[in-house]
C-alpha positions as a Markdown table, in Angstrom:
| # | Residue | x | y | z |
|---|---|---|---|---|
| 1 | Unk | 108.1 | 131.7 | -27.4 |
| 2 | Unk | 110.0 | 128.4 | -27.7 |
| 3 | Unk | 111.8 | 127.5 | -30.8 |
| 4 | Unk | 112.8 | 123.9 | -31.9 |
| 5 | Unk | 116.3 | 124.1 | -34.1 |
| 6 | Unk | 117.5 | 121.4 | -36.7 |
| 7 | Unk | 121.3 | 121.8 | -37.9 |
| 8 | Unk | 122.2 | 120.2 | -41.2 |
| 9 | Unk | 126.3 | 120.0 | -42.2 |
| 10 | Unk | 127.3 | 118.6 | -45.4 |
| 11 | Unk | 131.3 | 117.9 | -45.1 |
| 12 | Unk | 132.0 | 116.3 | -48.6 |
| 13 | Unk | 129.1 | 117.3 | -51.1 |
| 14 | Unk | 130.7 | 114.4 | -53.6 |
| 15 | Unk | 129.0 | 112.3 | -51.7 |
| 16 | Unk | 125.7 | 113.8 | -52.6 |
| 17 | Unk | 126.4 | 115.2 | -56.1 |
| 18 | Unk | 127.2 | 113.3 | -59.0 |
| 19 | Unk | 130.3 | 114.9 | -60.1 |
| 20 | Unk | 131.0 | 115.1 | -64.5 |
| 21 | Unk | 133.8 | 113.0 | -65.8 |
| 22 | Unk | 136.1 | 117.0 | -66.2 |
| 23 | Unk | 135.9 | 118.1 | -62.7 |
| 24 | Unk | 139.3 | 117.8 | -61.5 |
| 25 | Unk | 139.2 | 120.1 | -58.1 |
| 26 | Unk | 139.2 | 118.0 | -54.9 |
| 27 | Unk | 138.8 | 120.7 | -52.6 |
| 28 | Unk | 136.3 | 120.0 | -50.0 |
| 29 | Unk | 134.0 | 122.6 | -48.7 |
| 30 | Unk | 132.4 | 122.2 | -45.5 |
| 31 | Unk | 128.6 | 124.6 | -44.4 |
| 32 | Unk | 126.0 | 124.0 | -42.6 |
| 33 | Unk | 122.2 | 125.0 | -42.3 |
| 34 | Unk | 119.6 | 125.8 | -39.6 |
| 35 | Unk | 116.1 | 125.9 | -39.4 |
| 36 | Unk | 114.1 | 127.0 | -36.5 |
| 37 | Unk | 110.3 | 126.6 | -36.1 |
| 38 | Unk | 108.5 | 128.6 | -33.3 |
| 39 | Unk | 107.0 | 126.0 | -31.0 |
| 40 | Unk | 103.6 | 126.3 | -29.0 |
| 41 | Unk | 103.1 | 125.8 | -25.0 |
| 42 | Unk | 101.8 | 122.5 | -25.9 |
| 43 | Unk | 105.0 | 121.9 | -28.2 |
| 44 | Unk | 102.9 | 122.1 | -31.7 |
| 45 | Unk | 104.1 | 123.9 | -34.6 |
| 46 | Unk | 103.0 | 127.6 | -35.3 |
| 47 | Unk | 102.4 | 129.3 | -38.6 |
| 48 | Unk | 102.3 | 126.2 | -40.6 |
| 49 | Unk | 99.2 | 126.0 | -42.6 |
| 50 | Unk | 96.9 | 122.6 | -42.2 |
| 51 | Unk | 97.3 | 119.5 | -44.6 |
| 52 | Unk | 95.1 | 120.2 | -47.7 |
| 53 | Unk | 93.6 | 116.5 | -47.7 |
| 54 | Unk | 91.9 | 114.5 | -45.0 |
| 55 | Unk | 94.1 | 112.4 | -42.7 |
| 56 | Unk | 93.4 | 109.3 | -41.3 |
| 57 | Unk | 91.2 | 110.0 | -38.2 |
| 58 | Unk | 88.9 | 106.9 | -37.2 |
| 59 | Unk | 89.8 | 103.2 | -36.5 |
| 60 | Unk | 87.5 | 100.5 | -36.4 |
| 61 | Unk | 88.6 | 97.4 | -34.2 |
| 62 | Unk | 87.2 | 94.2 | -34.4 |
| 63 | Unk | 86.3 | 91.7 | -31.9 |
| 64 | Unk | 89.0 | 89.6 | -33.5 |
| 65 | Unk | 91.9 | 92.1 | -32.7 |
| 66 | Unk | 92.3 | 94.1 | -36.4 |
| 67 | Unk | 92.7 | 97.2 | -36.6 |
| 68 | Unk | 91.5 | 99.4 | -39.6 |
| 69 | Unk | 92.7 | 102.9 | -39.7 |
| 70 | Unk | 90.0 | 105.6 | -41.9 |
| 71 | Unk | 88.5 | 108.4 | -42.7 |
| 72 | Unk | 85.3 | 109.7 | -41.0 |
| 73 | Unk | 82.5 | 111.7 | -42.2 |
| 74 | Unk | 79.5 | 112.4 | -40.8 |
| 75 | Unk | 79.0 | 112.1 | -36.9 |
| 76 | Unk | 81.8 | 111.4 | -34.4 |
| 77 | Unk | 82.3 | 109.1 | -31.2 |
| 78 | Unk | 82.7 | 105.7 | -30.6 |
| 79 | Unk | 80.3 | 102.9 | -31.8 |
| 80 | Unk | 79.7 | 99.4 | -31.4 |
| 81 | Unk | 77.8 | 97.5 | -33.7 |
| 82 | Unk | 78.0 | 93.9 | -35.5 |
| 83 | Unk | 79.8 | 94.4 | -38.5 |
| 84 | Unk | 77.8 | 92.7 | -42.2 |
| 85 | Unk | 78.5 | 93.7 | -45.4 |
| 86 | Unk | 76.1 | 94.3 | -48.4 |
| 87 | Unk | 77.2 | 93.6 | -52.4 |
| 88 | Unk | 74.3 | 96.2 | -53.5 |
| 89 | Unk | 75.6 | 98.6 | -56.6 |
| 90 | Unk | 73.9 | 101.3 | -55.2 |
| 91 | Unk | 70.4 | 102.1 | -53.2 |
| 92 | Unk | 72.5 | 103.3 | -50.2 |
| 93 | Unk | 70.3 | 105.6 | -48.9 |
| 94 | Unk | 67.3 | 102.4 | -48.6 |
| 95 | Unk | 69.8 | 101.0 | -46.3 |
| 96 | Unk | 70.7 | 103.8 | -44.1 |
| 97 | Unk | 67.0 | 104.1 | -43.5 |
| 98 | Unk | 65.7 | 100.2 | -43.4 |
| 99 | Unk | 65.3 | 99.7 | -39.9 |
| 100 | Unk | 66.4 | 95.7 | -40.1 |
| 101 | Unk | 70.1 | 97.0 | -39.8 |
| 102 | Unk | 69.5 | 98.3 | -36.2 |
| 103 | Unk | 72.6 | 97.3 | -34.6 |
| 104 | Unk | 74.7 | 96.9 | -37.6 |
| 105 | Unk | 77.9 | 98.6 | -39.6 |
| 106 | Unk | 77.3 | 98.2 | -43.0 |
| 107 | Unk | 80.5 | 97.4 | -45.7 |
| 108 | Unk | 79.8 | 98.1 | -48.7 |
| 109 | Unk | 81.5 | 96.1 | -51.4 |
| 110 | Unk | 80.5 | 98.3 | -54.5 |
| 111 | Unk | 83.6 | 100.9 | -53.7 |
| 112 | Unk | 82.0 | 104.3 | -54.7 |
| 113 | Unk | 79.3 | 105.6 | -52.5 |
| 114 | Unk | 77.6 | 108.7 | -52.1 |
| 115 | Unk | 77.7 | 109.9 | -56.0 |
| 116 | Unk | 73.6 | 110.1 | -56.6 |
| 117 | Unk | 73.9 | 111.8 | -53.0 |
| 118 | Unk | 70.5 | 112.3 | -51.0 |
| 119 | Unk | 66.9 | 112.8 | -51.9 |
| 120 | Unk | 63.6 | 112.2 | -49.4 |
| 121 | Unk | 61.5 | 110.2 | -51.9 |
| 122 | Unk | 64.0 | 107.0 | -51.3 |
| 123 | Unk | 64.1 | 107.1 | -47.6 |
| 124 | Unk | 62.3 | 103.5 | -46.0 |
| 125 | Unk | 61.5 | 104.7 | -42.5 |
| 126 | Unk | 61.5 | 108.0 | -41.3 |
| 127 | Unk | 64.9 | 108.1 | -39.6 |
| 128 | Unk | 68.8 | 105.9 | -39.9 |
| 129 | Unk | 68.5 | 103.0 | -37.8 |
| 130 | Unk | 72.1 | 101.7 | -38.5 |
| 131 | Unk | 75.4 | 102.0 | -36.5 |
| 132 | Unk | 77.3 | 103.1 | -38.9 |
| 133 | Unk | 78.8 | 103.3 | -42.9 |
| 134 | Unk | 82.0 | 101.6 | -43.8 |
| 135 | Unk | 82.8 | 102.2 | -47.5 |
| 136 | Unk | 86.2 | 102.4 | -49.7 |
| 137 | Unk | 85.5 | 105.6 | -51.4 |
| 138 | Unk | 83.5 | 108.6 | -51.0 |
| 139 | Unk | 81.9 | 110.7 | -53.7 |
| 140 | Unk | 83.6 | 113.9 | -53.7 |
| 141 | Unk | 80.2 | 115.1 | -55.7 |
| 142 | Unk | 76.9 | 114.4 | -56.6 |
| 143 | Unk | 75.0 | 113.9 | -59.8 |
| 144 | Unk | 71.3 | 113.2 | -59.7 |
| 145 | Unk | 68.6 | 115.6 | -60.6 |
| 146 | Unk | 66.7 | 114.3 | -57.4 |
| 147 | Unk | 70.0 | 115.0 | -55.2 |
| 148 | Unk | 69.0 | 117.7 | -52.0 |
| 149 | Unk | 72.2 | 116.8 | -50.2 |
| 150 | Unk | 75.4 | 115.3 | -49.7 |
| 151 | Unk | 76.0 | 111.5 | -48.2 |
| 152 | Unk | 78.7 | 113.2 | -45.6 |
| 153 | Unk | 76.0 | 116.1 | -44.2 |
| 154 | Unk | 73.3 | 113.5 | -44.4 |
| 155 | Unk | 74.9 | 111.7 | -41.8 |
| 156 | Unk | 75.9 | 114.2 | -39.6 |
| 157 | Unk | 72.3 | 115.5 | -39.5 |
| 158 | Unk | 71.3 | 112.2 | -38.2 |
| 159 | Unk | 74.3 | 111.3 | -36.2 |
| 160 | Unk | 75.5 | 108.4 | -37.8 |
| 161 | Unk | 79.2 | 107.3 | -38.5 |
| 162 | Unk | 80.8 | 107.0 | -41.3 |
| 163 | Unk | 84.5 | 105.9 | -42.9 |
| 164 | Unk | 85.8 | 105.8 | -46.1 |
| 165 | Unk | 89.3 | 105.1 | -47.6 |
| 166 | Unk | 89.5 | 101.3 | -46.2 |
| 167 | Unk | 90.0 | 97.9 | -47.5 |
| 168 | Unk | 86.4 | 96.7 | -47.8 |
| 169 | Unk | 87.7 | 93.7 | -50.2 |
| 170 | Unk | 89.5 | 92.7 | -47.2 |
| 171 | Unk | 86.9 | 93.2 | -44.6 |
| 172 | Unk | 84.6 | 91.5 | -46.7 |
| 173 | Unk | 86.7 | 88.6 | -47.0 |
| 174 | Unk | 87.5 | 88.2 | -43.2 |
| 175 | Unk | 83.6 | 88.1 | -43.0 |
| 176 | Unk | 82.9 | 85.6 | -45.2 |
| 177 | Unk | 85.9 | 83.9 | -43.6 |
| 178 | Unk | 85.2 | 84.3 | -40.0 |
| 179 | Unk | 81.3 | 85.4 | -40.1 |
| 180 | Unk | 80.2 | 88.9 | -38.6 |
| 181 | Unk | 82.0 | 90.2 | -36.3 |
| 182 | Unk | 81.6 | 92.6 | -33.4 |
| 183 | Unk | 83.3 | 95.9 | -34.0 |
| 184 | Unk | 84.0 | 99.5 | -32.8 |
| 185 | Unk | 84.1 | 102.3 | -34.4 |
| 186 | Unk | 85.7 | 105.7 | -33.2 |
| 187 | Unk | 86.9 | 109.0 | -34.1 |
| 188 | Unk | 87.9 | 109.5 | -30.3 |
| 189 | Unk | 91.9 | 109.8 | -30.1 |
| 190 | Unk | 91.7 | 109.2 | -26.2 |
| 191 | Unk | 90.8 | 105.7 | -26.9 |
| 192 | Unk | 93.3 | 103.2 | -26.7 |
| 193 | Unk | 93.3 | 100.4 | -29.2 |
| 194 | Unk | 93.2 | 97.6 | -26.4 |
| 195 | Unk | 90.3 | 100.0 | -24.9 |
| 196 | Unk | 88.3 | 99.6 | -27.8 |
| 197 | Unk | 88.7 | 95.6 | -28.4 |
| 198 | Unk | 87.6 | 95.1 | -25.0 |
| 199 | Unk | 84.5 | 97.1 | -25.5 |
| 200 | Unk | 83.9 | 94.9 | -28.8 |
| 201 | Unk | 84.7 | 91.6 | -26.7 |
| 202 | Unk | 82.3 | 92.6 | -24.2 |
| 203 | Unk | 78.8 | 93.5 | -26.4 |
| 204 | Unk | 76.6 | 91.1 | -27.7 |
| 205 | Unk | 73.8 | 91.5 | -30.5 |
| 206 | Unk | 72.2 | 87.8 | -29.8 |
| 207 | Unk | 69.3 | 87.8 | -27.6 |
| 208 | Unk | 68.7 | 91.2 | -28.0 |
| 209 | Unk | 65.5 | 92.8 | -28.5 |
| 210 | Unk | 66.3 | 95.3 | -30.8 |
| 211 | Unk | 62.3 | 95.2 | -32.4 |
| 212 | Unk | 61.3 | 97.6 | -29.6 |
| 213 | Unk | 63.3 | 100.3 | -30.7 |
| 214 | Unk | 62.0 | 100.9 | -34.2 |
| 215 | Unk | 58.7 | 100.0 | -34.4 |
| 216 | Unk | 55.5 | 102.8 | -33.9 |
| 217 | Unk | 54.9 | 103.7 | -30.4 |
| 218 | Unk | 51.1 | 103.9 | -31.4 |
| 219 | Unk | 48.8 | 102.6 | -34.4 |
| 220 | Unk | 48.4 | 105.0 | -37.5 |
| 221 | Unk | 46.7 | 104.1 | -41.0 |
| 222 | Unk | 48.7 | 104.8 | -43.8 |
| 223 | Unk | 47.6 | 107.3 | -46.3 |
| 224 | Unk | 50.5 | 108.3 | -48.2 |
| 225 | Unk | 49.9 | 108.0 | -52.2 |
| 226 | Unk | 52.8 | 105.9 | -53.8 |
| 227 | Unk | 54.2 | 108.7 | -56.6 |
| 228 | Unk | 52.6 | 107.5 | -60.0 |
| 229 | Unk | 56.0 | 107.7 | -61.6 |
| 230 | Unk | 56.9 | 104.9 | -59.5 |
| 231 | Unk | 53.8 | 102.9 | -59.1 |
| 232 | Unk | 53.1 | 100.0 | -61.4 |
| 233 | Unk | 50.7 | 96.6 | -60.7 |
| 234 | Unk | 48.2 | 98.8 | -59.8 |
| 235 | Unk | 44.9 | 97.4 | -61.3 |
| 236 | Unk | 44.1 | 95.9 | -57.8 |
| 237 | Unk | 42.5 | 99.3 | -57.0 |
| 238 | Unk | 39.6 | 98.9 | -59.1 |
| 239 | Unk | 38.3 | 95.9 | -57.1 |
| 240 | Unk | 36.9 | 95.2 | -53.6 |
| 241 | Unk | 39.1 | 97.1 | -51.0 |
| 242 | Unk | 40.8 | 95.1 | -48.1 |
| 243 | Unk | 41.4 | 96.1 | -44.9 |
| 244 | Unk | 45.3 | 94.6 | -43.4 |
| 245 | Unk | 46.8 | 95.2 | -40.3 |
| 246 | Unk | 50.8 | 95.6 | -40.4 |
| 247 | Unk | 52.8 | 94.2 | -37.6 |
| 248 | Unk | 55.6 | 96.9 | -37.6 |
| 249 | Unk | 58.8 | 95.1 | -36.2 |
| 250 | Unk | 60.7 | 97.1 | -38.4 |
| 251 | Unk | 58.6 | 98.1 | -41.3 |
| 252 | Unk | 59.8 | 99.7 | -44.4 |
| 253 | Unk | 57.5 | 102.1 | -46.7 |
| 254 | Unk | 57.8 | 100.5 | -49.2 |
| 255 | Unk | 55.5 | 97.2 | -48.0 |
| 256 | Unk | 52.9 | 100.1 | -47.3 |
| 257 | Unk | 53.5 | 101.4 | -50.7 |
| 258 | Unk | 53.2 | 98.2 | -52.7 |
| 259 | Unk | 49.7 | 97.4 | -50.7 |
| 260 | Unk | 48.5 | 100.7 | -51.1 |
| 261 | Unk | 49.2 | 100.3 | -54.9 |
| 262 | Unk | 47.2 | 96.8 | -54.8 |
| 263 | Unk | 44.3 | 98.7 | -53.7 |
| 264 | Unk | 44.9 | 98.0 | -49.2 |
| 265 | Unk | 43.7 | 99.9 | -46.7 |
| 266 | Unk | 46.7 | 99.6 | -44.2 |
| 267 | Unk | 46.5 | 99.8 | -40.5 |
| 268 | Unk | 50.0 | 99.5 | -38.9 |
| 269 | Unk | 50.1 | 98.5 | -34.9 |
| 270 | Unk | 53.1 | 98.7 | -32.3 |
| 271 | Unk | 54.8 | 95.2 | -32.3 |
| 272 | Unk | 53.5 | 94.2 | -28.9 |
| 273 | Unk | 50.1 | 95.1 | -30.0 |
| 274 | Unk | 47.4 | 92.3 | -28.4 |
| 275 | Unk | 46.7 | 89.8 | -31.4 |
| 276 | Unk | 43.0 | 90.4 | -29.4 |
| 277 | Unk | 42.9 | 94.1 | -30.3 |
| 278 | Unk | 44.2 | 93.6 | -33.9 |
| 279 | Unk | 41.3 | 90.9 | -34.7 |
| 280 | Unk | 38.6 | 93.3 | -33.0 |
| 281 | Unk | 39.7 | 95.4 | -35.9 |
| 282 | Unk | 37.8 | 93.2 | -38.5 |
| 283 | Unk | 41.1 | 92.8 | -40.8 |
| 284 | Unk | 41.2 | 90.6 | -43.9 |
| 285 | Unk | 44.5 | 89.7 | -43.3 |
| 286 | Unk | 47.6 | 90.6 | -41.5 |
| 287 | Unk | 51.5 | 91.2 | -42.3 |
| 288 | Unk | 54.1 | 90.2 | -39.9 |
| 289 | Unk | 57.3 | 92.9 | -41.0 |
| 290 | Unk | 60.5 | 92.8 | -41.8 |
| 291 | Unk | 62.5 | 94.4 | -38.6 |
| 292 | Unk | 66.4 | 93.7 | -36.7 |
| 293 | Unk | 68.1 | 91.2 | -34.7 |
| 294 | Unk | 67.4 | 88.0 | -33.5 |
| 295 | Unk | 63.7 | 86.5 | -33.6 |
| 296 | Unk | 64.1 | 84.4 | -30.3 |
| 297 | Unk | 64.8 | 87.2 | -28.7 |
| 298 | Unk | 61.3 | 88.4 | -29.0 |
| 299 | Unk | 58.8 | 85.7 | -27.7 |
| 300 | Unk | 56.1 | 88.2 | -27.1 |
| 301 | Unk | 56.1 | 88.5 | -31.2 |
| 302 | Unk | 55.5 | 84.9 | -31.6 |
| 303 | Unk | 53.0 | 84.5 | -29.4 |
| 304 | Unk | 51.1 | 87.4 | -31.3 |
| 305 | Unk | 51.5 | 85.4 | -34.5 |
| 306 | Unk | 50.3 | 81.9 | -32.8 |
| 307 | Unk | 47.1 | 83.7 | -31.8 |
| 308 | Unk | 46.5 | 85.0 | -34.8 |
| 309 | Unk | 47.4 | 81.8 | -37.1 |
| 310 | Unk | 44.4 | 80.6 | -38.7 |
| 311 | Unk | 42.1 | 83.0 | -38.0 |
| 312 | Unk | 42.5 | 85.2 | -40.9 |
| 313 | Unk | 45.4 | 85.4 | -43.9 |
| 314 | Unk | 48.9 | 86.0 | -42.9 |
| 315 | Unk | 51.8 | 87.1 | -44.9 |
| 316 | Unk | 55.6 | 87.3 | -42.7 |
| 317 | Unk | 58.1 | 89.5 | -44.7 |
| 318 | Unk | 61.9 | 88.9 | -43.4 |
| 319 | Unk | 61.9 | 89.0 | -39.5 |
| 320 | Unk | 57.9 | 87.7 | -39.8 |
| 321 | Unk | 58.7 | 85.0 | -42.1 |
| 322 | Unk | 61.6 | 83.6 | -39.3 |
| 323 | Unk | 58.5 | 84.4 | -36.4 |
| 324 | Unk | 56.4 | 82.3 | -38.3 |
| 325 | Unk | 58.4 | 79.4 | -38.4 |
| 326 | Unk | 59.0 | 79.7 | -34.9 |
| 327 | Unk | 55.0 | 80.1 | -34.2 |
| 328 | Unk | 54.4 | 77.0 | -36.6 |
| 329 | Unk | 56.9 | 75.1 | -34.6 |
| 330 | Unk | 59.8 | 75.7 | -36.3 |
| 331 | Unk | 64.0 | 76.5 | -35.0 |
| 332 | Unk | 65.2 | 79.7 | -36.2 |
| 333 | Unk | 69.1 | 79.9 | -36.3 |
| 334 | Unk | 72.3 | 82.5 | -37.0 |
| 335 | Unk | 73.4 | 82.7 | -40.2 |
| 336 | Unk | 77.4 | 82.7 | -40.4 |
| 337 | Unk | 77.8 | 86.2 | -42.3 |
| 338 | Unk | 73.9 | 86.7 | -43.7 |
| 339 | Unk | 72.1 | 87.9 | -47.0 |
| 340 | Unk | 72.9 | 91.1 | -47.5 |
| 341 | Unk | 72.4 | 92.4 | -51.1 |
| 342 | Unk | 70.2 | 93.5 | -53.9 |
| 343 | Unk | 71.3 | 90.6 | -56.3 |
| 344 | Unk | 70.5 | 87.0 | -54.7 |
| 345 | Unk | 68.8 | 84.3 | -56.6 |
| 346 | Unk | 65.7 | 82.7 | -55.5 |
| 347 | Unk | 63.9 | 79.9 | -56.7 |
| 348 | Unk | 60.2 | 79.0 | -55.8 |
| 349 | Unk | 59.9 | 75.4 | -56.1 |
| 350 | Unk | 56.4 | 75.2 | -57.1 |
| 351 | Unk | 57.0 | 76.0 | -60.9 |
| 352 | Unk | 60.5 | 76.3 | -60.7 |
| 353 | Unk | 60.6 | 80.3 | -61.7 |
| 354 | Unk | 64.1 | 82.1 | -60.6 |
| 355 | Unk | 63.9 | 85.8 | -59.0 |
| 356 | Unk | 66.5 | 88.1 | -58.8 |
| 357 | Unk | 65.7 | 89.5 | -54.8 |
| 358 | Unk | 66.8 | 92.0 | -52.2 |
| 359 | Unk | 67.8 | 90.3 | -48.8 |
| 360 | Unk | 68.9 | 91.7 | -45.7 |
| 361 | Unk | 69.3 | 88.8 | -42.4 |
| 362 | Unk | 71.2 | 86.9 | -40.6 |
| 363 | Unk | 68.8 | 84.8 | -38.8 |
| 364 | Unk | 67.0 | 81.6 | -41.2 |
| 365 | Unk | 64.7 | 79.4 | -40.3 |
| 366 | Unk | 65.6 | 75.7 | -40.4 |
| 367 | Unk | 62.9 | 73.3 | -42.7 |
| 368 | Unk | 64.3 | 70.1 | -40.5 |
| 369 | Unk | 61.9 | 71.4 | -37.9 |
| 370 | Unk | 58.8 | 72.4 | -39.5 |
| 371 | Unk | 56.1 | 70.2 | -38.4 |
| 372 | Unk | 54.5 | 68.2 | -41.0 |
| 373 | Unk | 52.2 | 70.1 | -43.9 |
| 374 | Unk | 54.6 | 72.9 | -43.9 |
| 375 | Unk | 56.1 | 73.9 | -47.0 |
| 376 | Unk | 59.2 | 75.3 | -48.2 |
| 377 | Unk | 58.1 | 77.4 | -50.9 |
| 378 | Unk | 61.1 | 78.9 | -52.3 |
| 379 | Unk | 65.0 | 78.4 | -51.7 |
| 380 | Unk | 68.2 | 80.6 | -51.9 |
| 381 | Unk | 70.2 | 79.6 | -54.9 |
| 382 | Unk | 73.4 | 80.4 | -53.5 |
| 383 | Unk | 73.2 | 78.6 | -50.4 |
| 384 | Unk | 70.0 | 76.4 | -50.5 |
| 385 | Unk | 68.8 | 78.1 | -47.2 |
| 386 | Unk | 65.1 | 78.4 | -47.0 |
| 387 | Unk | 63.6 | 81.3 | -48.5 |
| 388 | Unk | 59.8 | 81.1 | -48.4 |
| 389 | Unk | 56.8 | 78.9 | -46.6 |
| 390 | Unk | 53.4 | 78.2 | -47.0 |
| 391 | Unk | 50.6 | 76.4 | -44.9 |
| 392 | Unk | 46.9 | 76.3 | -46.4 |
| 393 | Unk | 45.5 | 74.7 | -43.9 |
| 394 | Unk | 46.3 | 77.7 | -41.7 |
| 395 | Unk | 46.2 | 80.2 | -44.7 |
| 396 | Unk | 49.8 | 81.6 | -44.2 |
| 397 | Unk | 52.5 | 82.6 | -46.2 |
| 398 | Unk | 56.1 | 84.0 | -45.5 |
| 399 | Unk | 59.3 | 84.9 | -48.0 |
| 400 | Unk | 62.6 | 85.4 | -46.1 |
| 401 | Unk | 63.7 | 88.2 | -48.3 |
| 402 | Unk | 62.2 | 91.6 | -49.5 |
| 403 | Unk | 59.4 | 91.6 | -52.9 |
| 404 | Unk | 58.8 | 95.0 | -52.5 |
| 405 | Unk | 62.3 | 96.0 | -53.1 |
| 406 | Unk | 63.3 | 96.4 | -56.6 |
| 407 | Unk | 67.0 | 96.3 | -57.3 |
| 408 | Unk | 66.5 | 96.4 | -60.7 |
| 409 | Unk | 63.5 | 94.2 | -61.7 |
| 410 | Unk | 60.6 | 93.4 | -60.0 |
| 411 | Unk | 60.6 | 89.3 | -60.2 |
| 412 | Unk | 59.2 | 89.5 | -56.3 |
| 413 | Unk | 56.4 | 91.4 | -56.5 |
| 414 | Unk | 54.0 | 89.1 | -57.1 |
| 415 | Unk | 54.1 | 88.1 | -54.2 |
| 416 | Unk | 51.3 | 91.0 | -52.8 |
| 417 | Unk | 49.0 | 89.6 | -55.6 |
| 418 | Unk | 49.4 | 86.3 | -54.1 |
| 419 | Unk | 48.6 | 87.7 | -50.6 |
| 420 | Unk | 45.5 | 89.6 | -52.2 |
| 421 | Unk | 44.4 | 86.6 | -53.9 |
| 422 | Unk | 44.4 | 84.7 | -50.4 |
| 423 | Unk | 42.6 | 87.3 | -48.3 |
| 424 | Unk | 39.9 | 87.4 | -51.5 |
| 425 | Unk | 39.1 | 83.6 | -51.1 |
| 426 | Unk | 39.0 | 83.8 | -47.7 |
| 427 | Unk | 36.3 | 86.8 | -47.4 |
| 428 | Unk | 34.3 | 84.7 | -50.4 |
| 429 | Unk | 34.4 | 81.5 | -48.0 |
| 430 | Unk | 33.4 | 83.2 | -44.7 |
């Protein structure tokens, strides 16, 4: 066995000792000490127990050549995805499973996550779409009487990344700064730094179709009951049923819960389902989805909504409200960081009411190209962008962010009731 030796001599210990005013002696007195510590083959250390806290183990690199050293928890490897970052207070878990971040690492500014841990009733898909969790601090327990599991084993179980003890303020601020970035993220110690900004130099999310990947293979109706501790606006259900179709680009359960509560039987198709095939079904109207990425990178999508325009009510959530400014003739275009958050402000400029909404894009579309009798129905407060459209002549309407998410109010959901209202009329006129 190998042995590695370190030998210490002090020659004049009044050098390291402070000696008292009486000491008079100025003998010197010269030792020496050594320590020996058996080596490995591999030249590590035996017999020494392991660091009781985590060490750093993860770096994330982005495209712009920093270098943040972490934390992980749950999976492991290397990652790419464009990093955003979201200034919700909590509802973490809605964003791990909201299929619009496909693609994405996720800061979160709010910098203590995982402390309500993990519970299956607040889960918006049935899976994590995202790249990956970047937060400052993680929850070393849970408090919630709903709680089945921890944040860390959550993520394992579905193979997603995760870090924790890093600067998020300052991420966050090179974002806003900058605008998203490309980044890597990777527990893998065989991976150079330089490795890793390559890889984030070389990957692209524009022009990606990243739709195909988390919508429904095949059409299923949906039957689940929204919990009646959660439900509210439901006097809908006492009236005439209507039958929708839901476009699933992305969809969150949610939307189906909020029509189910208004009283809708809900059909949801594959995103490249023929706009024929969804008209044979005899629907009253049809919702164009929330869903990831970049809406010119799906052309198929906007030529289902073009055939479908005017022939019965449309309502486009999110990625179907940016479609249906493209199919009305409108230009869509990349936000510099996006709206990511539970807390944005919204105005609808038809009587001037403010909502408090939940946003998640980084795609808008631009009103300087809609074509005449389009409307912008509702603006961001903090930027002006365009939030909402309407066309009556076509019987359409779109919001850019989310009314059936409820950070805290529910200023948005009106919204359905405004969509129920329209497919009502319509029936009544045919």
């Amino acid at each position: 066995m190998m042995t590695q030796s370190v030998d210490l001599a002090i020659i004049n210990p009044t050098s390291f000792f402070t000696l008292s005013a009486k000491t008079s002696s100025s003998r010197v007195r010269a030792f020496s000490v050594r320590c020996s510590v058996p080596l490995s083959s591999d030249g590590g250390a035996l017999g020494l127990a392991e660091r009781p806290w985590k060490t750093a183990d993860a770096r994330l690199v982005l495209e712009d050549g920093s270098i943040w050293r972490a934390k992980s928890f749950g999976a492991f490897g290397t990652q790419v995805g464009e990093v955003v970052f979201n200034t919700s207070l909590t509802g973490y878990q809605e964003i791990l499973t909201d299929p619009s971040y496909a693609g994405q690492f996720v800061v979160m500014t709010n910098p203590h996550i995982g402390n309500t841990g993990i519970n299956f009733d607040d889960e918006e898909s049935n899976q994590c779409f995202l790249a990956g969790l970047v937060i400052r601090s993680l929850s070393v327990s849970t408090s919630n009487w709903r709680c089945t599991k921890t944040l860390g084993d959550y993520l394992a179980e579905r193979n997603i990344m995760g870090i924790y003890d890093v600067d998020t303020r300052a991420i966050t601020r090179r974002l806003r700064q900058d605008g998203s970035l490309i980044g890597i993220l990777s527990t893998e110690k065989s991976k150079t730094d330089d490795e890793l900004l390559e890889m984030s130099r070389s990957w692209d999310i524009v022009g990606v179709d990243l739709i195909s990947g988390v919508s429904c293979s095949t059409p299923y109706e949906w039957v689940d009951k929204t919990n009646s501790e959660w439900d509210f606006n439901s006097e809908g259900r006492a009236g005439e049923r209507l039958h929708v179709i839901a476009y699933d680009f992305g969809i969150k359960h949610n939307i189906l819960k909020r029509l189910a509560s208004y009283g809708c039987k809900i059909t949801v198709v594959p995103s490249k389902w023929p706009a024929s095939e969804a008209l044979k079904m005899n629907p009253d109207g049809v919702l164009f989805s929330n869903g990831p990425g970049d809406p010119s990178a799906v052309p198929y999508a906007v030529e289902t909504v073009k055939k479908i325009l005017g022939k019965v009510p449309v309502f486009g959530i999110c990625m179907g409200h940016q479609l249906l400014g493209q199919a009305l003739g409108g230009k869509t275009f990349k936000m510099k960081f996006g709206h990511h958050g539970g807390n944005h402000p919204v105005r609808d400029l038809r009587n001037g009411r403010v909502e408090i909404s939940s946003q998640n894009h980084n795609y808008a579309v631009d009103p300087a190209t809609l074509p005449e009798g389009v409307k912008v129905t509702h603006i961001n407060l903090n930027d002006g962008s365009c939030a909402g459209l309407a066309f009556s002549a076509l019987k359409t309407m779109s919001l850019q962010y989310h009314p059936e998410a409820s950070p805290g109010p529910h200023d948005s959901d009106p919204a359905f009731m405004e969509f129920i209202q329209m497919m009502k009329q319509a029936k009544q006129r045919a």
